[in-house]
N, C-alpha and C positions, 0 to 999 in steps of 0.2 A: 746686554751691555749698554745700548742706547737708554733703556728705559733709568737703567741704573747711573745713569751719567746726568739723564735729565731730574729725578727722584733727589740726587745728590751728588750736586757740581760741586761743593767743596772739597767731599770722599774723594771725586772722580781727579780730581786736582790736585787734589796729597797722591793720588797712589801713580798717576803721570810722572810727577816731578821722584817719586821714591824709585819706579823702575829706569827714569833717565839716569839716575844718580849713581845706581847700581850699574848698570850697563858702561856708564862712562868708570864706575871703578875699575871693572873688570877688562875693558877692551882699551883705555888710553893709558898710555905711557905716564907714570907718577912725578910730576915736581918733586925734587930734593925736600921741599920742604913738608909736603905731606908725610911720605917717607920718615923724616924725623918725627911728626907728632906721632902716625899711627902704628908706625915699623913697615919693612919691607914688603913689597906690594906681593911674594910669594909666598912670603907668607900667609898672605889674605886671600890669595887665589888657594890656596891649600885647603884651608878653614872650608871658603868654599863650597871648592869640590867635596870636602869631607861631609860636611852638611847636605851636600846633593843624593851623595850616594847612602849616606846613612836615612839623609829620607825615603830612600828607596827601600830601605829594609824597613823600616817605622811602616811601612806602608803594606807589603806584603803581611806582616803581624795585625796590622791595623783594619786590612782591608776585611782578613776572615773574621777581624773581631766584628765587623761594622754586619757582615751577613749574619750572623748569630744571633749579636744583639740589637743592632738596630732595623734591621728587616725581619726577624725570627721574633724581636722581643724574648729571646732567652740571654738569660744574666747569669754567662759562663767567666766568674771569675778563677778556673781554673787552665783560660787560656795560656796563660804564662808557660804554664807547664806543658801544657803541648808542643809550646816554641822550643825549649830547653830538652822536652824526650827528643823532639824529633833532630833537634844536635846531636844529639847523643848517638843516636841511629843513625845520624848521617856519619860522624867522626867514626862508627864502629865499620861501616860499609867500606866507606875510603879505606880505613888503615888494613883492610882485610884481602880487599879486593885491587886496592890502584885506581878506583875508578870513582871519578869526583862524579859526574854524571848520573852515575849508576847510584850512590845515595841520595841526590833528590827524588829519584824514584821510588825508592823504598822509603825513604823519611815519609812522602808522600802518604804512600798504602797503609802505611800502620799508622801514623797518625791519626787519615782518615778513618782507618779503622776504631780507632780508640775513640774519637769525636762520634761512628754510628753505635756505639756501645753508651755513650754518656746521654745519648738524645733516647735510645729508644729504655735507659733503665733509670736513666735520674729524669731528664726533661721532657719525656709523654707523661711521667705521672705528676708534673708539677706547673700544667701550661697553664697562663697566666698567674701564680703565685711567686711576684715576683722577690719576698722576704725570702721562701725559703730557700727559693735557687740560690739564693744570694748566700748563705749561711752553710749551702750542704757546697758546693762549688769553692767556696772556701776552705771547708775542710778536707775535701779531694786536692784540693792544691796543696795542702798545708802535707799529706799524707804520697801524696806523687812525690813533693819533694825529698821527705826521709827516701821513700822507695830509690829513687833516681841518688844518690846521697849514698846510700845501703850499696847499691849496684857499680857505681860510677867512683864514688872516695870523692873527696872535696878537691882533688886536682883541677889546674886546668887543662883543657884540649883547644887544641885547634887542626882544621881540619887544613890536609895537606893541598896548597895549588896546584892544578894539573902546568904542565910543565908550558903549554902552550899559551898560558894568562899568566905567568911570571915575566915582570920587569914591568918598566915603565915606559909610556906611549908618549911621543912629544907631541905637545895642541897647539893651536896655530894663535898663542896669548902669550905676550909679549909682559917679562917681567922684572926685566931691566933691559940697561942699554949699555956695554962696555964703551971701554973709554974710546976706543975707533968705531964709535957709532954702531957697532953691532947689534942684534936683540936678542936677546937672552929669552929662548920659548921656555912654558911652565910644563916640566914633565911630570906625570902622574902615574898611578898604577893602575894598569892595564883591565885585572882583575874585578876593579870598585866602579870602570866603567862596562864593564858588560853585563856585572850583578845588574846595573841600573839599567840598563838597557833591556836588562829582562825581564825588572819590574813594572817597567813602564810598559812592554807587550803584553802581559797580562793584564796592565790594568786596565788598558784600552778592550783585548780582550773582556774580560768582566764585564765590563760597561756595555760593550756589543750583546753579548748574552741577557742579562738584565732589561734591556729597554730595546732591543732588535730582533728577539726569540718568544718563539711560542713559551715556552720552560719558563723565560724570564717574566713575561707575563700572566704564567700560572704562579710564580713566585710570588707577583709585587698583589694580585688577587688574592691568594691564600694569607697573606698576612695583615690585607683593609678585609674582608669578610670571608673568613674561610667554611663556614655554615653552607654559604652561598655554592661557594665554587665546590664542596665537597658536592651537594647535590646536583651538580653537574655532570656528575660521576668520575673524577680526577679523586684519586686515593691522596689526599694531601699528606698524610704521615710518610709515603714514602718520597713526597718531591723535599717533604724540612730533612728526613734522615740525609737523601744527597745533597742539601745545602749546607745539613750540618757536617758532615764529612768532606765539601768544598775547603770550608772556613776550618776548619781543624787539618786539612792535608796542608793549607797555603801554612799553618803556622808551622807546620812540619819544614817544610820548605823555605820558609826564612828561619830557621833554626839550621839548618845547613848552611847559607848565607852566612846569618851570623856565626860560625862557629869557621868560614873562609877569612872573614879579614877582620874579624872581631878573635874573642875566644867563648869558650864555654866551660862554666861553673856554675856552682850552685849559688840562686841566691838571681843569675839574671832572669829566670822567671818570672820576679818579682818584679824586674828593671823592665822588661819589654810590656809583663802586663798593664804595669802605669803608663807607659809610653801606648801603650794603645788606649786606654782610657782616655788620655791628654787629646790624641789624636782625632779621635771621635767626634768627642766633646770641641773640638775647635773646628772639625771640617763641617760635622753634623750629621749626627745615626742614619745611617741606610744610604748616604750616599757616597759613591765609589770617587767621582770626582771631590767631592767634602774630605774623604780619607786621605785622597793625593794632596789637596793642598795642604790641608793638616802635618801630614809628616813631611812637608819640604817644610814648613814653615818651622815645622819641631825642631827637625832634624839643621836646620840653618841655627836658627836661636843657640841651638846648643851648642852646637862644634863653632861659631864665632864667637859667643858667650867662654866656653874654655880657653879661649884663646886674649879675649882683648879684658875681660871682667870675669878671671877662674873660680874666684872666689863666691859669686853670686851667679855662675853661670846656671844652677838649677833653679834660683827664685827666678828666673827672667820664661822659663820655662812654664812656669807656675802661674806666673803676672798673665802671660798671654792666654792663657786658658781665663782667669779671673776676669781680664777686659774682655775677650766674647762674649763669658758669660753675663758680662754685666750690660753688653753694648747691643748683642744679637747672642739670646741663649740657646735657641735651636741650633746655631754653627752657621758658617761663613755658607755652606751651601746644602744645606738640610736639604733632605730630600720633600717633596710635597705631598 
C-alpha cells in the first residue's frame, strides 16, 4: 500500500476521497436535498447491500473459475454449467429432503465429481492447447445445457429458505429521521447476509490454503514448472484432478446460493459464466484476493447501475472491464 501511494499519489488520492465519499453516503444522515436529486437514502443502502451480497456469489462462481483457469491455465468455458447443475442438484435435495444444508453438500460432490470427469477425459488430453479447450468446452456447455433443459423444463426454481435465515435483520444505518427526531435503521434479509459471510470465510479460507500450505505451494509449483516439481516425485495430475474438482464443487455451491435468493433457469449459465470472465479479467487470473475485489466491484456496478441508470446498467459493467483492460490488463491484483 505505501509503495502504491508513493508510485501514485494521484491514484492514491482519487481512491481516499472515493472511499470517504462512500463511507459518508452510507453512515451520515442525508440532507433533504440530496434525497431529491438522488431519491431515498434506502433505497441506496438496498442497492448496496445488494451489490455486496451478490458480490459474494460473483465470487464463489469466479473464485473456482480463477483456479481452473487462471492457476491450471485450463479454459473451461463450460463453467456456467456446472453453476446451473449444481442448482439444480441443490433445489432437488432441498425440495426432497427439507434440508438447505444438506444440498450444498451434495451440489458439492457431484459437481466436483463431474469437474474430476472433465479434467482427467477432455483436459489431460488437451494441456496447453488452449484453442481447442476452448471450442470442445463450448460445445459441452452448449450440450449440458439441452441436457439440464431435457431433465429440468425451462421452469424456474428457487430453492426453499431454511426457516431459521427467514426475515429481516435490523443494522445499526440510519436511513431517515422521523419527524420526532427518530432513526429509521435499514433492515435487510437475514439470508444475503450469511450467504456473504460464508463467502467471504471461504475465501479467506482459499487464500490460507494457496499461499500458507504445503498443497498450496505444490499447486502455485505445478503450474510455473511442473517438469520440475513432477521429478520431485509429486504425481501432479492428481494434485490439478483435486483443484479441478475444488473449482467445479465451489461452482456447485454457488449454484445453491444462487438458486436461495436468486432463482434458477435455463440460460443463467450463460449469465454467471460471463460474470466470471468479467470478474477474472478485472481482479486478475489466479488471484483469489483479484477475484474478491472483482465481484464486489461487479457485483456493486450492477445492482446501483439497475438502480440509478437501468437502462445502461450492463454497458457500465462492460466499460469497467474495458478501462482495466486498457489501464492495467493483467487485473487490479494479478497474481505474480
Amino acid at each position: 500500500m505505501t509503495r502504491f501511494v508513493e508510485r501514485h499519489p494521484a491514484w492514491a488520492l482519487i481512491v481516499i476521497i472515493a472511499i470517504a465519499l462512500a463511507l459518508w453516503l452510507i453512515f451520515a444522515v442525508w440532507p433533504p436535498g440530496l434525497e431529491e436529486a438522488i431519491g431515498r437514502k434506502r433505497v441506496f443502502l438496498n442497492a448496496v447491500f445488494n451489490g455486496i451480497t451478490l458480490g459474494g456469489l460473483y465470487f464463489l462462481v469466479a473464485s473456482g473459475f480463477t483456479l481452473i483457469f487462471g492457476l491450471m491455465r485450463n479454459v473451461n468455458l463450460a463453467h456456467g454449467s456446472l453453476y446451473l447443475f449444481g442448482g439444480y442438484v441443490g433445489y432437488a435435495i432441498s425440495a426432497s429432503t427439507g434440508s438447505w444444508i444438506l444440498s450444498f453438500i451434495i451440489a458439492f460432490i457431484l459437481t466436483a465429481l463431474v469437474g474430476i470427469l472433465l479434467q482427467v477425459i477432455v483436459f489431460r488430453r488437451m494441456e496447453g492447447q488452449d484453442l481447442r479447450q476452448t471450442m470442445v468446452t463450448i460445445g459441452l456447455s452448449i450440450v449440458f445445457a439441452d441436457l439440464m433443459l431435457w431433465a429440468c423444463g425451462g421452469d424456474f426454481y428457487q430453492i426453499q429458505t431454511p426457516s431459521w435465515l427467514i426475515g429481516p435483520v435490523e443494522l445499526p444505518l440510519i436511513t431517515a429521521l422521523k419527524s420526532s427526531g427518530e432513526p429509521v435503521y435499514l433492515r435487510y434479509p437475514l439470508v444475503r447476509l450469511v450467504i456473504f459471510a460464508a463467502s467471504v470465510v471461504i475465501g479467506i479460507a482459499m487464500w490460507l490454503a494457496l499461499n500458507r500450505t504445503r498443497i498450496g505451494m505444490i499447486i502455485r509449483a505445478g503450474v510455473d514448472d511442473r517438469d520440475i516439481l513432477a521429478a520431485t516425485g509429486v504425481r501432479i495430475q492428481i494434485v490439478f484432478v483435486l483443484v479441478f474438482a475444488l473449482g467445479a464443487g465451489l461452482a456447485g455451491i454457488a449454484g445453491v446460493v444462487g438458486g436461495t435468493f436468486q432463482s434458477l433457469s435455463p440460460g443463467e449459465d450463460i449469465r454467471f459464466l460471463l460474470a466470471s470472465l468479467v470478474v477474472v479479467i478485472v481482479g486478475g487470473m489466479g488471484s483469489i484476493p483479484g477475484a474478491a475485489l472483482g465481484a464486489l466491484i461487479i457485483g456493486l456496478a450492477e445492482q446501483l447501475g439497475s438502480v440509478y441508470i437501468p437502462t445502461y446498467a450492463i454497458v457500465v459493467t462492460f466499460l469497467i472491464m474495458v478501462l482495466v483492460l486498457a489501464l492495467r490488463p493483467q487485473g487490479l491484483l494479478a497474481r505474480r
